[in-house]
C-alpha positions as CSV (number, residue, x, y, z in Angstrom):
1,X,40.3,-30.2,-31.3
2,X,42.6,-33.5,-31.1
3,X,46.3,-32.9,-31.6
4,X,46.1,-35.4,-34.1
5,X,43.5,-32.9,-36.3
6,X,46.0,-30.3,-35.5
7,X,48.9,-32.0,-36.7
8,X,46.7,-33.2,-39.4
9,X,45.9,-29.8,-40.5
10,X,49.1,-28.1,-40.3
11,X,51.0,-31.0,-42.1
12,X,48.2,-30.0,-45.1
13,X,48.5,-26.6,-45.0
14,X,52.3,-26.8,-44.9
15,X,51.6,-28.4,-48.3
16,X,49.8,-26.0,-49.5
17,X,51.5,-23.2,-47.9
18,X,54.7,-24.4,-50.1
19,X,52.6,-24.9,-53.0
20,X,51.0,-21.3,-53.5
21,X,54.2,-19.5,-51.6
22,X,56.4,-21.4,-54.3
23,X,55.0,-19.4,-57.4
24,X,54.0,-16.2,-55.6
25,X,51.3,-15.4,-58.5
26,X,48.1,-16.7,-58.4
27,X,46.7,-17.6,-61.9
28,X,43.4,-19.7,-62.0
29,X,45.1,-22.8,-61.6
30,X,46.7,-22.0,-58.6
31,X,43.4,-20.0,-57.4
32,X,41.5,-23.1,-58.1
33,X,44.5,-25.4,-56.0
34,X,44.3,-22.6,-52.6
35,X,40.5,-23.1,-53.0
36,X,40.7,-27.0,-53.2
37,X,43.1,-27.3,-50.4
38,X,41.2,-24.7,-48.3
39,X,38.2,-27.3,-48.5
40,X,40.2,-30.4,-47.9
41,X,41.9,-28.6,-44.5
42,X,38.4,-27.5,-43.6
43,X,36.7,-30.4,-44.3
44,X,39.2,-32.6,-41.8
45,X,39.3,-30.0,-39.3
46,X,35.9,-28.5,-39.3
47,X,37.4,-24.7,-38.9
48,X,37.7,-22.3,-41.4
49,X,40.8,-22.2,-43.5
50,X,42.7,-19.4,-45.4
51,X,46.0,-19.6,-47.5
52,X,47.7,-16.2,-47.9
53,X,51.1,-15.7,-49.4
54,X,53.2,-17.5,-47.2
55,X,51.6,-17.6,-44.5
56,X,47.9,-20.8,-43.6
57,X,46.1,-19.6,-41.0
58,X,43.3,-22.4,-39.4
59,X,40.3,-21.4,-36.9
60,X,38.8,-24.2,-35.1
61,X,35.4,-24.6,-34.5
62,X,36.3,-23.7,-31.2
63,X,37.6,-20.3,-31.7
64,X,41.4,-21.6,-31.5
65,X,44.2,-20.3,-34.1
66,X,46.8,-22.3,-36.2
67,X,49.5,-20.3,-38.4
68,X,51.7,-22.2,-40.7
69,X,54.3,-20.0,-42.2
70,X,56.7,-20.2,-45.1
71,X,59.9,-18.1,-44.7
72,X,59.0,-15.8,-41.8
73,X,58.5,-16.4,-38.2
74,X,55.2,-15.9,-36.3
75,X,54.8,-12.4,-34.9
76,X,54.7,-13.7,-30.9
77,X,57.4,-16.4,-31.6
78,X,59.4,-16.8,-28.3
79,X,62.3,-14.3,-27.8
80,X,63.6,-16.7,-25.5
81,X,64.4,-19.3,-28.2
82,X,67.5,-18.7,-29.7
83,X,67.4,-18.2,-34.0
84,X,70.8,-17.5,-35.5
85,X,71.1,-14.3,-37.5
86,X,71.3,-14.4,-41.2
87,X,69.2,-17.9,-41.4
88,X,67.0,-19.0,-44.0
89,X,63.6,-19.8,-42.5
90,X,61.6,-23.1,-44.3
91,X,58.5,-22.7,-41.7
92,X,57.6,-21.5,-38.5
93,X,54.2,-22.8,-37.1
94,X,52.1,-21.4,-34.1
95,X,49.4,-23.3,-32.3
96,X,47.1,-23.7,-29.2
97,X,48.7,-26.6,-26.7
98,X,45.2,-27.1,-25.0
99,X,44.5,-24.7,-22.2
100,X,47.9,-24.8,-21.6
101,X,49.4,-22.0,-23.9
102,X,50.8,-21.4,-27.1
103,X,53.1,-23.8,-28.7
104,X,55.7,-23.4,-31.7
105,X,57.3,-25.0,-34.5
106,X,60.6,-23.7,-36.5
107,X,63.0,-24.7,-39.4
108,X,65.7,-22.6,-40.8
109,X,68.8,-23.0,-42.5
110,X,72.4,-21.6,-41.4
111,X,75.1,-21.5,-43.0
112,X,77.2,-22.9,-40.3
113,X,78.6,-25.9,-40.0
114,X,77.0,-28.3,-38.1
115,X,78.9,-29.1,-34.9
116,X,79.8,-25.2,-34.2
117,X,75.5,-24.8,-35.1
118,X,75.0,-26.9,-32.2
119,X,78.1,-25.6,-29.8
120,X,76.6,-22.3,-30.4
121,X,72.8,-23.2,-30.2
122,X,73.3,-24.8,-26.5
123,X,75.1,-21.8,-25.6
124,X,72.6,-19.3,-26.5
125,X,70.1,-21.8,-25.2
126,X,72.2,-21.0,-21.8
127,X,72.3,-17.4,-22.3
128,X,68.3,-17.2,-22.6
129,X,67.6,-19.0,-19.6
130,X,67.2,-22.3,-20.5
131,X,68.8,-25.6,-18.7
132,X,70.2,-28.5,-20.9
133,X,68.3,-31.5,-20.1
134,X,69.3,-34.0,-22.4
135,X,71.7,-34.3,-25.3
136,X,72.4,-37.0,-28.1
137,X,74.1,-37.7,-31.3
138,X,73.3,-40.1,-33.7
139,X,74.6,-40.4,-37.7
140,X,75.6,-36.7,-37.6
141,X,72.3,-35.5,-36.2
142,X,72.0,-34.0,-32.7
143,X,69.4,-33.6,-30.5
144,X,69.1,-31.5,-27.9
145,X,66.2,-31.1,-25.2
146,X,66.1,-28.1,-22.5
147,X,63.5,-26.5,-20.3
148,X,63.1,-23.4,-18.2
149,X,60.6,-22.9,-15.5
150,X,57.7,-23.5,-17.6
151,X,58.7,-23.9,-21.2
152,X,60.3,-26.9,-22.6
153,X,62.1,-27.1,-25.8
154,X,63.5,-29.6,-28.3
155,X,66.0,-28.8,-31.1
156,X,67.2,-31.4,-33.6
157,X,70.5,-29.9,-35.7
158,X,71.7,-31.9,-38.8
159,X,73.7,-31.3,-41.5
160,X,71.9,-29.7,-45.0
161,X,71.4,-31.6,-47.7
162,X,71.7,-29.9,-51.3
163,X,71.1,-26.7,-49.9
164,X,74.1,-25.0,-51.1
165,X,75.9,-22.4,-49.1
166,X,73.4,-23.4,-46.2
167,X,75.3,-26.5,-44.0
168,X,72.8,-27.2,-41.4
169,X,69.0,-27.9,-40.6
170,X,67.4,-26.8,-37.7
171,X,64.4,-28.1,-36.2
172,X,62.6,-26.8,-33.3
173,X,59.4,-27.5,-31.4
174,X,59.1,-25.1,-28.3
175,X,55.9,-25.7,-26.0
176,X,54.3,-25.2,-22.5
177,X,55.9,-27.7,-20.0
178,X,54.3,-30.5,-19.0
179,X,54.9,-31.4,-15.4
């Protein structure tokens, strides 16, 4: 499957995902939208979909697994990449980088501020192993990039918008590296 079909599908299961997982009950109408949605994932995709509470899981055709989740974080989700305690989690995502290994998406809210968020999320980065390869600011958003010996990483931290007490957004895509 193209990463374009991947990204495809898990952009419209994390639709869905949000949908159903916003409501937690599921009357007819919403029955009838997890249904829909399954189809229209399926039909792009060509795998078989299914929406659970908080949690779209995707089989390809060719036997490989993608997990969108809402609020929780995928049970093999990397140790090595550093998640603040006490966060609020928006999605987490797992998926099949080719032959090459698992990849894996995260956001989360924290309720610290932004510039000690991203002092502290370089050091733990650090701690875990992983080497700073490139940093940048821009507007109040920072971006950070770092690798270890075969995993590379990028974060991007920014202040939270009307997410009251949470103050920052963190974004992080973690994947096999590409040498």
């Amino acid at each position: 499957m193209s990463r374009r079909i991947i990204r495809i599908a898990v952009s419209a299961c994390a639709v869905a995902l949000l949908a159903v997982s916003a409501t937690g009950c599921k009357k007819v109408a919403e029955k009838a939208a997890e249904e829909a949605s399954e189809a229209a994932v399926e039909s792009a995709t060509g795998g078989k979909v299914e929406l659970d509470e908080g949690k779209v899981s995707i089989e390809t055709t060719g036997g490989q697994k993608v997990e969108v989740r809402a609020k929780t974080l995928p049970p093999d989700f990397p140790k090595s990449v550093p998640v603040e305690e006490d966060v609020k989690i928006v999605s987490s995502s797992s998926a099949p980088d080719g032959d090459r290994g698992m990849g894996y998406t995260l956001s989360y809210l924290t309720k610290t501020a932004t510039k000690k968020a991203v002092a502290d999320y370089k050091a733990q980065l650090v701690k875990k192993g992983w080497k700073i390869m490139m940093e940048a600011e821009s507007e109040g958003t920072f971006y950070l990039s770092a690798e270890t010996a075969k995993r590379q990483l990028s974060a991007t931290i920014a202040p939270a918008e009307d997410e009251a007490p949470y103050k920052t957004l963190v974004n992080v895509v973690e994947v096999p590296l590409v040498k």
